[in-house]
N, C-alpha and C positions, 0 to 999 in steps of 0.2 A: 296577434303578435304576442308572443311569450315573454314574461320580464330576461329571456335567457337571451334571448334573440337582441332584446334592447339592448343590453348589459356587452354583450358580442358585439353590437353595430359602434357602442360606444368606446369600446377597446381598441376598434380600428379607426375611428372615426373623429376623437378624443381632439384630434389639433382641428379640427374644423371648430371646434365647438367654443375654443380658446381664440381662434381668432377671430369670430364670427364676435365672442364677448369684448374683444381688443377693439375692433372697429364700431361697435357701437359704445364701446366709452369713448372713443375719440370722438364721434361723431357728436355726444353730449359734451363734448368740451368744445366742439365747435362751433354748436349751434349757441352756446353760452357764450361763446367770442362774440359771435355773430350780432347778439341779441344787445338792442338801447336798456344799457342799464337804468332801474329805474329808482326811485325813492321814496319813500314812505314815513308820513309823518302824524303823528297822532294828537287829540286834543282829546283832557278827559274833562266834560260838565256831567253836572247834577243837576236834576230837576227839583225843584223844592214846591212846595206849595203853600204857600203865605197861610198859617190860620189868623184869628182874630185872636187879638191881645186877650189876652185872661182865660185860651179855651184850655177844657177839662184836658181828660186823658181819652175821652171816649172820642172828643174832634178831634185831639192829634193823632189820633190812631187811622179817621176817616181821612184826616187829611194826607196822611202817609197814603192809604189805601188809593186815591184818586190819583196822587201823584205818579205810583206804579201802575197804573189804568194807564195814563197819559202816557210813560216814557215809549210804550212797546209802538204805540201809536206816533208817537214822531217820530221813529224810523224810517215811515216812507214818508214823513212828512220834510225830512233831511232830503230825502232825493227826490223830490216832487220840483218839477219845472219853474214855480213860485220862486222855491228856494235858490236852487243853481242859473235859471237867467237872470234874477240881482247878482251872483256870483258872478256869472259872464260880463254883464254890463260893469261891472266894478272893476274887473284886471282886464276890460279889454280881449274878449278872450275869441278867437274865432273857430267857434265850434257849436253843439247844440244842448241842449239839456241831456236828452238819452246820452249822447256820446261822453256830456262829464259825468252822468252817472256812473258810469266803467271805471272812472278813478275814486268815486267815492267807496269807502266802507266803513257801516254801522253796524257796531254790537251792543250787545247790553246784556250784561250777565244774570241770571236767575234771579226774581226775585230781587231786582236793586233800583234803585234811580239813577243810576251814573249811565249814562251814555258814553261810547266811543268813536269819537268822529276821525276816522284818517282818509287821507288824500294821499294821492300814488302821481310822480311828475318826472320829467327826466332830469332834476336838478334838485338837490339840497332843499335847496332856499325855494325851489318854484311850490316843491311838496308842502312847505312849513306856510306861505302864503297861500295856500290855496285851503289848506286846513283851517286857518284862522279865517279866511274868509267864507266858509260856508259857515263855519261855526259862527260868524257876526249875522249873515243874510240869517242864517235858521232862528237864531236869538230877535232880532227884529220880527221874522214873520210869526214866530209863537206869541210875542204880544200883540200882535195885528189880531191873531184867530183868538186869543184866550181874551181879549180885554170885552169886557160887557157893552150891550151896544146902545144901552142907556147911560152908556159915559162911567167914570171910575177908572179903576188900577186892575190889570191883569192877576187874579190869583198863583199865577204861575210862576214864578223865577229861576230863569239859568244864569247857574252858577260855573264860574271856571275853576276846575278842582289842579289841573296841571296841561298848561301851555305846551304847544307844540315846540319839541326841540330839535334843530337839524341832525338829519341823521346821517352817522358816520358812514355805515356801508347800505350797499344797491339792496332793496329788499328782490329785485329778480334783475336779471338770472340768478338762480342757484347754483355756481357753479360744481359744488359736489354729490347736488343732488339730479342733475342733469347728467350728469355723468354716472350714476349708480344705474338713473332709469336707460340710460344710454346703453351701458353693461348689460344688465338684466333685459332688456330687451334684444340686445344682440343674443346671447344666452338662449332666451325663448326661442330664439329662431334657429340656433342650431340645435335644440332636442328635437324639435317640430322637423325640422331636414333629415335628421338620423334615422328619427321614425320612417318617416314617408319613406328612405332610401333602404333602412333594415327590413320594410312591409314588399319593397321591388326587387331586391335582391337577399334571397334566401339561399344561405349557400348552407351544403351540406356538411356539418363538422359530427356529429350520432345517427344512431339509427331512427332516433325519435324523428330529427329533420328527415328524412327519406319515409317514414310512415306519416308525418302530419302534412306533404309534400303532394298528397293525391299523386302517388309514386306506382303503379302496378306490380312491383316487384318489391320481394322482402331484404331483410339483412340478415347476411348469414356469416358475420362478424365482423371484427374491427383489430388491426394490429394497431399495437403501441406504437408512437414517435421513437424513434434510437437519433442518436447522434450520428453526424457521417452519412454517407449514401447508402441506399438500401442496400442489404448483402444478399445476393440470389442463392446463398446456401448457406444460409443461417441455420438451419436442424443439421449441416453435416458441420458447421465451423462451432458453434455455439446453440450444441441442444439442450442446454437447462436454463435458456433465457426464457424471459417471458414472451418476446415476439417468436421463437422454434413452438412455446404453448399455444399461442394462439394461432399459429396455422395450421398446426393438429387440429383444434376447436374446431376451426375452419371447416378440413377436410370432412369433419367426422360428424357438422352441422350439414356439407355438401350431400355426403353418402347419404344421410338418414332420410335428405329430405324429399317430401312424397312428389308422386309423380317425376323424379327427376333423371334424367339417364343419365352417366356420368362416364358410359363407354367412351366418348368423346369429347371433352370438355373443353370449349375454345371463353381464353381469357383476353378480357377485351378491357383496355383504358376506357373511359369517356371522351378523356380529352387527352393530348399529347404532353401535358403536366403530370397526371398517373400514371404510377409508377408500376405497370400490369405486370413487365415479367419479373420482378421481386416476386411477386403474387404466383404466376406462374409455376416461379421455379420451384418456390418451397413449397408450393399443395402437389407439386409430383411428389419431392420430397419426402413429404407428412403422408402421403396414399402407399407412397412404397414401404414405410413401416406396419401397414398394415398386413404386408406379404404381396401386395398383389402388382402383377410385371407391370411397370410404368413405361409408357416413351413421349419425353421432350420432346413438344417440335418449334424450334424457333420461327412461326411463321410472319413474323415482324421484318420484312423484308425490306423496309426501311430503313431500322436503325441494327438491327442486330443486336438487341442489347445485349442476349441470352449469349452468343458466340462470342462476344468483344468480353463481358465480362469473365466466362468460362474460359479465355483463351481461348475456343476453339476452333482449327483453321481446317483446309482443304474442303472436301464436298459436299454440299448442302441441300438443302431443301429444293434451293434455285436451279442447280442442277440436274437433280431430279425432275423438277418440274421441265425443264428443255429436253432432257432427255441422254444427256451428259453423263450421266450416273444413274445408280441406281439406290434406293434406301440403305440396301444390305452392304452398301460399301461406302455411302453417306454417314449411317448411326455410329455414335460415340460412347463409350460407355465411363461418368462421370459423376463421381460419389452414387456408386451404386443404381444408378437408375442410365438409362439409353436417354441418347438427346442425339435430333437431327438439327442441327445447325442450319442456318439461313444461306449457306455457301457464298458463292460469288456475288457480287455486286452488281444488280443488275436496275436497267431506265426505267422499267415499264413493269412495278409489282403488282400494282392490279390485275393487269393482266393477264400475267403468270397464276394467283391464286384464282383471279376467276374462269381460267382453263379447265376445261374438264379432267386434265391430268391432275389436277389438286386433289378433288374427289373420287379421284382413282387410286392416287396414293395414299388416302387415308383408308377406302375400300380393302385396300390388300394387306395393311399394318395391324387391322380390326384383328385380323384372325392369329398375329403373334403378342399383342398386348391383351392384358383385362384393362387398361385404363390410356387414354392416350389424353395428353394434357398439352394444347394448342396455345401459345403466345399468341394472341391477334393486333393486328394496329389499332391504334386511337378509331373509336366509332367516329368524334368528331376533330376533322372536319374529314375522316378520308373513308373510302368506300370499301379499300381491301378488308377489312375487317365483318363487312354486311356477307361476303362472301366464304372468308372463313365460317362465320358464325351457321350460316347456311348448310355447311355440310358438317357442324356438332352436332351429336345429341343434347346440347344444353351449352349456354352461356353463362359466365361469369363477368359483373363488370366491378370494374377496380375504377375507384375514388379516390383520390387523396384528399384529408381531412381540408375544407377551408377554401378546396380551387375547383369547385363543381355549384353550379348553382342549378338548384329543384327543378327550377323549368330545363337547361341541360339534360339532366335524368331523365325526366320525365321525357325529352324528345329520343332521347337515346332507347329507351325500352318501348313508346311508341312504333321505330322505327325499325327494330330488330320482331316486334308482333307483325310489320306490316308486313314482313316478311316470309313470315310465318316460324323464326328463329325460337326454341325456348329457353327465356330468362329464367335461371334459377335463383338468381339474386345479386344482392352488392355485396362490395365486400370496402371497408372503408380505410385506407391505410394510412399512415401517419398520425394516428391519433391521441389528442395530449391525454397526459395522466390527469392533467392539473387544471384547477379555471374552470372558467363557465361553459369551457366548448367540452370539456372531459364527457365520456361517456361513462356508466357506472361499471360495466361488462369490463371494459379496458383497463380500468382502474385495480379490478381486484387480481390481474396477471402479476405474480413476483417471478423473479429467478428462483431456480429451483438449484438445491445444493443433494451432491451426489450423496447417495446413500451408504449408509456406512458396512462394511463387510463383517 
């Protein structure tokens, strides 16, 4: 997955990611409701170790040294069962040694003699008692273990450097650090969802997505986004735009390209979201300034876009195809180029195109055009279009930027090979100038200002 594709899934995907972070902050502020505030209370002693009246500087130096030997070592001697069952038997307490070890915690900072004894309780005052009383049981049991056993005074003395004081607030929960990780793990889980969903659904907005797509078909260009509905005769209303250039491009990437016959050209959506006869209409268009005789055929017997947008009425294709008329009294001639209109409205289009009068009527029109340019229906979900395609010398299919996903393509040019139809390529329309979906091809088309006499 490309950082382009991440950057895309996150543009569309953007409110997921915010609420998914919204509900795990809530959920850290819940579990923080939820949760027995607790309390924490601390004692700080010192370890000393008694030298002998009158010693040098070379014993208080050893003496110091022994002292730090010992403090690292009463740490587990704080939470050693000795210590905390006199703690138990003394508050009464019903529970075990391991289990108040969980409440105790001892530090001791580099290189020091101060120990730091706290205790964790769900009350103030149970924290600041239970602190002072491990700190008396562990001061009793260090002179039990330190005192010589031929009788004397323990070398060792603890000292109380500062008394446990009640404390004002719960040391857990946190309530705004439960809530950050709350956040931040909500968060993580929607970039992780983006991915997985940007990695399942790759939808085609460049050519680069339909080449990295294991797509068997090229691109043989891409028009710009325009504002508005697409215009079916954009080179005859607006030929110094950028989208009248790039369907020149088009035609002129179609012609050259090898192996392609182009006597027949049926253009085909993917899906009934692409916007085929825009594409259509203006590569007759773009082929007729080339000189060579064009004829429209609205074969979108569905929707008529090519006739509803053209205005044009009386006898059509459909017609023709019942046998109602004939071409020569169907063809229209409209900005310069012939167009057979989809005529009457009829139940059953399938059937009509996949009649052998279909490919009879394009048989006999071969021999008055160089180029005939077919409107087909959406490949998916309908079949009229597997049949048009059948009787071209060559397919076009039209994508619009952002509503085709790879696998789509890929069944769609699958399905026109099982055929034995040939794909010449995609062609991708509506594509932004701008943003991470921009293609670079698309981007460099300007308007073009008329030339000065």
């Amino acid at each position: 997955m490309s950082p382009t594709t991440l950057v895309r899934a996150l543009k569309k995907w953007w409110w997921a990611v915010v609420v998914l972070t919204l509900v795990g902050a809530a959920g850290g502020a819940g579990v923080s409701l939820l949760m027995t505030p607790e309390y924490q209370a601390t004692n700080r002693i010192l370890v000393a170790f008694d030298a002998s009246a009158g010693a040098g500087p070379a014993e208080l130096v050893q003496a110091n040294n022994f002292a730090l030997q010992k403090v690292y070592s009463y740490v587990e001697v704080v939470e050693s069962p000795r210590v905390l069952d006199e703690v138990i038997d003394e508050l009464g307490l019903d529970t075990t040694a391991d289990e108040l070890a969980r409440q105790i915690d001892v530090t001791v900072p580099t290189n020091s003699v101060i120990m730091r004894i706290s205790a964790t309780a769900p009350s103030p005052q149970d924290a600041v008692t239970l602190s002072n009383a491990v700190v008396d049981a562990f001061s009793d049991v260090v002179v039990q273990i330190e005192t010589p056993s031929t009788g004397g005074t323990a070398p060792v003395r603890i000292e109380s450097l500062a008394a446990a004081s009640l404390p004002e607030e719960p040391s857990s929960p946190n309530l705004l650090v439960n809530i950050a990780l709350g956040a931040f793990a909500g968060f993580a889980i929607g970039i992780i969802w983006i991915a997985i969903a940007a990695t399942r659904e790759r939808r085609v907005f460049t050519g680069a997505d339909v080449a990295s797509g294991d797509v068997a078909v090229r691109t043989l260009g891409t028009v710009p986004a325009t504002s508005g509905p697409a215009d079916l005769a954009v080179l005859a209303d607006k030929p110094l735009s950028r989208a009248a250039e790039s369907y020149r491009t088009i035609a002129a990437t179609l012609g050259r390209t090898p192996g392609a016959k182009v006597g027949v050209t049926a253009v085909a959506a993917v899906t009934p979201r692409d916007a085929s006869s825009a594409l259509a209409s203006n590569l007759a268009l773009a082929m007729s300034e080339y000189g060579a005789r064009i004829l429209l055929i609205d074969a979108n017997l569905r929707s008529g876009a090519i006739s509803t947008s053209l205005g044009l009425t009386g006898p059509g294709l459909v017609d023709c195809l019942t046998g109602a008329a004939t071409p020569v009294d169907a063809i229209q001639t409209v900005n310069g180029i012939d167009v057979l209109p989809s005529g009457t409205t009829t139940e059953s289009p399938a059937e009509l195109i996949a009649s052998g009068s279909f490919d009879g009527i394009i048989s006999g029109l071969r021999r008055s055009y160089d180029i005939i340019v077919v409107d087909a229906p959406p490949v998916l979900p309908l079949s009229d279009s597997l049949f048009a395609a059948s009787a071209a010398d060559t397919t076009v299919l039209a994508v619009s930027a952002g509503s085709v996903t790879v696998t789509q393509l890929r069944t769609v040019s699958d399905t026109l090979s099982a055929i034995h139809a040939q794909v010449a390529g995609v062609v991708i329309l509506d594509a932004p100038l701008t943003g991470v979906d921009a293609d670079v091809a698309t981007a460099t088309f300007r308007d073009l200002k008329p030339s000065k006499a």
